[in-house]
N, C-alpha and C positions, 0 to 999 in steps of 0.2 A: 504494500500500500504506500500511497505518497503522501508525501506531511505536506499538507497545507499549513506550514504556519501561518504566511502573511496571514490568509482568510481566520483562521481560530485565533493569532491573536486580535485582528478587528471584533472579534466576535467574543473574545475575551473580553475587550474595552467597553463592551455595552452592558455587559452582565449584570449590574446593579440598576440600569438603570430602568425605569419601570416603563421600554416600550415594546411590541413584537416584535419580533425579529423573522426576518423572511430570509429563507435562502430560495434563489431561483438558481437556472441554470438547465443546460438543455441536457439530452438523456445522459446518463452514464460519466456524467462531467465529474461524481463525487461528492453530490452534496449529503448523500446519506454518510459517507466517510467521514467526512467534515462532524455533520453531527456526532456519529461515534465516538471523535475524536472529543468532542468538547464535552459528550456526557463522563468521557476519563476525567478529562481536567475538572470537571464537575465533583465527582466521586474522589478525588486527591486532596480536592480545596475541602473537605467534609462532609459535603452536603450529603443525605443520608438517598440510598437508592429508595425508599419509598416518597422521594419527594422531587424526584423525576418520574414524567409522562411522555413513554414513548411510545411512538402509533407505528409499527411497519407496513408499509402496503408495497414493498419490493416484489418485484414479480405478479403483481397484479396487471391484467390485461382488460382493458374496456372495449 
């Protein structure tokens, strides 16, 4: 897998602050990586896993 820092640390930098946060990006670019990555840093900083919500719909087809 490839470390997005740049993108997780910008995405680190909003953490507190109280607004949505959207990732876009077209198929397979990584943005579910990306999130896995920042629910780690999530889970480092303390935060307890019952206090992340995660939805996967990877491999879903419409």
């Amino acid at each position: 897998m490839i470390k997005r820092t740049e993108y997780l640390d910008q995405l680190l930098s909003f953490r507190e602050k109280r607004l949505i946060k959207v990732v876009t990006g077209i198929r397979h670019c990584g943005k579910s990586a990306l999130l896995d990555s920042y629910r780690e840093e999530l889970l480092k900083s303390g935060v307890e896993e019952s206090q992340i919500i995660s939805v996967n719909f990877r491999g879903r087809r419409i």
